[in-house]
C-alpha positions as CSV (number, residue, x, y, z in Angstrom):
1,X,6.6,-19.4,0.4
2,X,4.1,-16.4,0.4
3,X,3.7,-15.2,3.8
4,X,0.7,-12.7,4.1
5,X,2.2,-9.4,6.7
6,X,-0.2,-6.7,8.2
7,X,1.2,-3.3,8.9
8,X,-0.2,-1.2,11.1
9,X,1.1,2.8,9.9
10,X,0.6,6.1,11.9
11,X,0.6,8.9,9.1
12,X,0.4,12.7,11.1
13,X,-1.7,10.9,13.5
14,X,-4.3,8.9,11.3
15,X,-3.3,4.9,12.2
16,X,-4.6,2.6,9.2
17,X,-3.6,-0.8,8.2
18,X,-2.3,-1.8,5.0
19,X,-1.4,-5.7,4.4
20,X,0.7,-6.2,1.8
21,X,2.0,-9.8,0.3
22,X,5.8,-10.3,1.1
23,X,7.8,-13.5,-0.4
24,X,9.3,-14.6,2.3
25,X,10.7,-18.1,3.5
26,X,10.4,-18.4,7.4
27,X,14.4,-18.5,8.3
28,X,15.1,-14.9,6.9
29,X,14.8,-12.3,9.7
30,X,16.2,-9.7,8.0
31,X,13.2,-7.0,8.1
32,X,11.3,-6.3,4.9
33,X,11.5,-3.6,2.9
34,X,15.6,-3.2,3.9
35,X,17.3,-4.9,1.6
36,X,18.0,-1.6,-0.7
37,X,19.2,0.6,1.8
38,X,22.9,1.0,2.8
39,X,23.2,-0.6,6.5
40,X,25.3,2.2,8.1
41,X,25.2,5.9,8.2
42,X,25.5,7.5,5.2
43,X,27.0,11.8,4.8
44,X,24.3,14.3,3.3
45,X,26.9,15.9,0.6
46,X,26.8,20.0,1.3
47,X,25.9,19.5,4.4
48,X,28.7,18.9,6.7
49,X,28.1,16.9,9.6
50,X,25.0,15.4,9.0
51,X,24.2,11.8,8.0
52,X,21.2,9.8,6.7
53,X,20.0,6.5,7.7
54,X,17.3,4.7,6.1
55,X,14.9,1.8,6.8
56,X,11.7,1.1,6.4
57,X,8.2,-0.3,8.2
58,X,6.3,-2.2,6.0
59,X,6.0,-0.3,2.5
60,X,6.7,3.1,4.4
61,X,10.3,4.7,3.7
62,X,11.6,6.2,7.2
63,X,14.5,8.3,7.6
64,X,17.1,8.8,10.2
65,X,19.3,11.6,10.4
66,X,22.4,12.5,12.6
67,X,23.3,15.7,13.2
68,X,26.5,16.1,15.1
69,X,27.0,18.3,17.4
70,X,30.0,20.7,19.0
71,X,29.7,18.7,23.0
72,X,30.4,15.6,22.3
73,X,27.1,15.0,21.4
74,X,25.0,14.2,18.3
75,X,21.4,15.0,17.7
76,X,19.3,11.6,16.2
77,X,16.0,13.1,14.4
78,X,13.4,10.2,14.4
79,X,15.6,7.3,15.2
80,X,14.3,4.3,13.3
81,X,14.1,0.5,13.8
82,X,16.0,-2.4,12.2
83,X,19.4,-0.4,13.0
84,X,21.9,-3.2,13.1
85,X,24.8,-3.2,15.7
86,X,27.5,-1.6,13.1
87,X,24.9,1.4,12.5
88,X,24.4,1.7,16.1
89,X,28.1,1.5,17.1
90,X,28.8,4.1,14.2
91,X,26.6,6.1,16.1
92,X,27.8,6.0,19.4
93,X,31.2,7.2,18.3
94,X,30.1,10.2,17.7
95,X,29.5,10.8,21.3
96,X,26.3,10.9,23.4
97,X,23.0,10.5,21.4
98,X,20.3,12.7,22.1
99,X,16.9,11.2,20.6
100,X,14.9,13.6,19.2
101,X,11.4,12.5,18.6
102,X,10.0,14.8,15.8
103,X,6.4,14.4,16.4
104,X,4.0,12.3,18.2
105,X,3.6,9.6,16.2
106,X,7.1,8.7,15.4
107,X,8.4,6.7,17.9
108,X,9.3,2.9,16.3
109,X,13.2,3.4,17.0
110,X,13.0,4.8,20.2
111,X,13.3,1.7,22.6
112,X,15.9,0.0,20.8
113,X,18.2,2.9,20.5
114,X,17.8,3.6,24.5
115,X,18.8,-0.2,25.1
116,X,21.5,0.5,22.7
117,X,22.4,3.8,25.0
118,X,21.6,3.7,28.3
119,X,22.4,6.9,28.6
120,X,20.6,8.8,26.0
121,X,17.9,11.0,26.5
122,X,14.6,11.2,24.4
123,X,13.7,14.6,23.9
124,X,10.3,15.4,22.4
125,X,7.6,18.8,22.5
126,X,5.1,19.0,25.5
127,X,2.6,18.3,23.2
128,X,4.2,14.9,21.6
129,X,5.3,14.1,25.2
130,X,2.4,12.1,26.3
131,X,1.5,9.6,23.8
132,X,5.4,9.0,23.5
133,X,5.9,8.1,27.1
134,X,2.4,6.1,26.7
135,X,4.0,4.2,23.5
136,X,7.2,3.4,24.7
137,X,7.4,3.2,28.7
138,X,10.6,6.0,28.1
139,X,10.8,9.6,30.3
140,X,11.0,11.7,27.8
141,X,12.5,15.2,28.3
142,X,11.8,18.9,27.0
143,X,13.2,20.3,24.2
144,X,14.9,22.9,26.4
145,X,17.4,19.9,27.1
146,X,18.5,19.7,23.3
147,X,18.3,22.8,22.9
148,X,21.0,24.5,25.4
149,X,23.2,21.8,23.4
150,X,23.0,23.5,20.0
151,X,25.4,25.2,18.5
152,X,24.7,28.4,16.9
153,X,24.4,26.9,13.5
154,X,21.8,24.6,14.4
155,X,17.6,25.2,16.0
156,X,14.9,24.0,16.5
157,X,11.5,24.9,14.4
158,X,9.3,24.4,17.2
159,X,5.9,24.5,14.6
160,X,2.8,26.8,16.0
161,X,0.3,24.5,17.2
162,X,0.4,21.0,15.6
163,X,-2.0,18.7,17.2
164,X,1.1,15.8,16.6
165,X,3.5,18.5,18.4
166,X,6.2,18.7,15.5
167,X,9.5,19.7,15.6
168,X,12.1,20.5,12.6
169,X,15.8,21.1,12.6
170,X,17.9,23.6,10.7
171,X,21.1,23.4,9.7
172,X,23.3,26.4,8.4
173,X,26.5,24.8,7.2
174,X,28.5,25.0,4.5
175,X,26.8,29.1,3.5
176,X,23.6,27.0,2.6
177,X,20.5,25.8,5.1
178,X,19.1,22.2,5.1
179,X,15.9,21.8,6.7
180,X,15.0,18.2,8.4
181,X,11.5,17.7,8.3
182,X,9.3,15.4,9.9
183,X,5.3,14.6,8.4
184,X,4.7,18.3,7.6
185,X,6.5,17.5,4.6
186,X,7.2,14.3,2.1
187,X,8.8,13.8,-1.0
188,X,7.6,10.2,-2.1
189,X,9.3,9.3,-5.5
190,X,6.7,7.2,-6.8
191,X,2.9,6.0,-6.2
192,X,2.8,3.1,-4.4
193,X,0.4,0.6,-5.3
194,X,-2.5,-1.0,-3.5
195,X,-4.2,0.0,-0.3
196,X,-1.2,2.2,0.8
197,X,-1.1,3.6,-3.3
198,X,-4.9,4.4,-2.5
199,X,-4.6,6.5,0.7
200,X,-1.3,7.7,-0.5
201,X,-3.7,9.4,-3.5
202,X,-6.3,10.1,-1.3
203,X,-4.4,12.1,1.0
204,X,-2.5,14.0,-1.4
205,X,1.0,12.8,0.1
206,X,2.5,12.7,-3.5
207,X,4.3,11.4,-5.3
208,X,6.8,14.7,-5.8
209,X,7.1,17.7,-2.8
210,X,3.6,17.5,-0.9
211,X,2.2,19.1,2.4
212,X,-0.6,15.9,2.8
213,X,-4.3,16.3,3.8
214,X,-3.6,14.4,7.1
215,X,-0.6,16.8,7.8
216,X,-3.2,19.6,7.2
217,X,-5.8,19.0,9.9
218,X,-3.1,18.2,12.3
219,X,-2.9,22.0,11.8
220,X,-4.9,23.6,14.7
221,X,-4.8,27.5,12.9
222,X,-4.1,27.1,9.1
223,X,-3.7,30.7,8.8
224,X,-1.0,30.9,11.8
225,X,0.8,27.9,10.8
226,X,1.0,29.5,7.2
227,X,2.1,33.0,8.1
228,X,4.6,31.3,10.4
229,X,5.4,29.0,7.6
230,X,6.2,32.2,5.0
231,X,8.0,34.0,7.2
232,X,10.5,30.8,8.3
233,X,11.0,30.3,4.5
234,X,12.2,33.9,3.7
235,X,14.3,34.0,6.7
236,X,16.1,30.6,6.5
237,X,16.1,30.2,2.5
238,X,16.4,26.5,3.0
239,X,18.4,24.9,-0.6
240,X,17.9,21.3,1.1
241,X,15.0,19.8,1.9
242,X,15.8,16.3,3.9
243,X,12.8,14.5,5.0
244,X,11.6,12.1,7.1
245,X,10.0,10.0,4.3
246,X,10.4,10.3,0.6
247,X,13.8,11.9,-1.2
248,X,15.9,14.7,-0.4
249,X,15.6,17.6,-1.9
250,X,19.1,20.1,-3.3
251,X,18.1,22.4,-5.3
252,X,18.6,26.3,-5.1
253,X,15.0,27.2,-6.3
254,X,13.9,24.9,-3.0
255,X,13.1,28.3,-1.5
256,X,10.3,29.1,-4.2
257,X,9.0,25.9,-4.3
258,X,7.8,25.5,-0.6
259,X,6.2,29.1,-0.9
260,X,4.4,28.1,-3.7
261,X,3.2,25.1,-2.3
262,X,2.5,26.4,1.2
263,X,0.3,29.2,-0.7
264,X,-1.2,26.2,-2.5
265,X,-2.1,24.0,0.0
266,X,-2.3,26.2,3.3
């Protein structure tokens, strides 16, 4: 039967509702929008040591990814929902998860993957810190708590100020640099179509490599975040480009590209 489902998506901050039309007969309870994604972890190739899991809320892609570290430890960016106990077991044998929330807004998978580990801590920026701990009831920690744990390889992009308080990862492994990105960058494969097609258009959030509007006036000082910007892309020459929503990106012009679109859009 046709069973009418309202999503309620936070974008960089602007919340909006899209209801989409699902086919669905009431015993499934598999979560929608799943079906197409592998149900474990999955390993970025070229980048050793870091794995991809994907799910989804609603019509929104989300992204995962598991960056192991050298303690015993392994770094979660955004955990996601609608995990699944062989994901989360996978997970845990990698040693102690550390929850990184990336911004503000991204917080869906955080309860279930503290139930899951009683022991993890969710680290987030001062600025995220707030609405997370208002959202999900967790403590959440300062980055100073992941970051004593990195190895030299791996840092944190702590962004200049970012009204969601956003926070990237990179990786150098393998002689090549993958950056993990949050909202301030997407790489949605295809327009959806429509209310979320509509805003997706509107907001300039693809399809293809995209900074979006909303992600722009979460930017407090355009021209800081930009210089900032420049100068992180000519020091860490990132070749991959692993988002939190929409494709990754391998590609050794990568560098080029997000300096020509930071100039673009910034």
């Amino acid at each position: 039967m046709n069973e009418r489902k309202s999503y309620s998506l936070s974008l960089a901050g602007f919340g909006f509702q899209v209801t989409v039309t699902t086919r669905q007969s009431s015993h499934m309870t598999k979560p929608s929008g799943n079906s197409s994604f592998a149900p474990d972890w999955q390993p970025i190739p070229g980048v050793d040591g870091v794995f991809e899991i994907r799910r989804s809320h609603g019509p929104l892609p989300l992204r995962a990814v598991a960056v192991q570290l050298h303690a015993g430890s392994v770094c979660v960016y955004s955990p996601v929902p609608h995990m699944g106990e062989p994901a989360l077991r996978q997970l845990g044998s990698w040693g102690k998860p550390l929850l990184l929330a990336p911004n503000a807004f991204h917080t869906l998978g955080l309860p279930e993957h503290a139930t899951a580990f009683g022991n993890a801590e969710v680290i987030a920026s001062k600025r995220a810190a707030d609405r997370i701990k208002r959202k999900t009831k967790l403590d959440v920690q300062d980055l100073d708590v992941l970051r004593n744990q990195l190895p030299a390889e791996v840092s944190l992009l702590a962004l200049p100020p970012v009204r969601s308080g956003e926070v990237w990862l990179s990786v150098h492994r393998n002689r090549r640099c993958a950056w993990i990105v949050c909202d301030g960058f997407l790489n949605l494969a295809r327009a959806s179509s429509g209310a979320l097609g509509i805003f997706i258009k509107l907001m300039r959030m693809g399809p293809g490599l995209s900074i979006s509007s909303t992600f722009r006036w979460m930017v407090k000082n355009r021209q800081q975040y930009r210089n900032w910007l420049l100068e992180r892309i000519a020091e860490d020459q990132p070749t991959v480009l692993i988002p939190c929503h929409g494709q990754i990106i391998d590609d050794p012009d990568l560098p080029a590209r997000l300096e020509r679109l930071t100039r673009e859009r910034l």
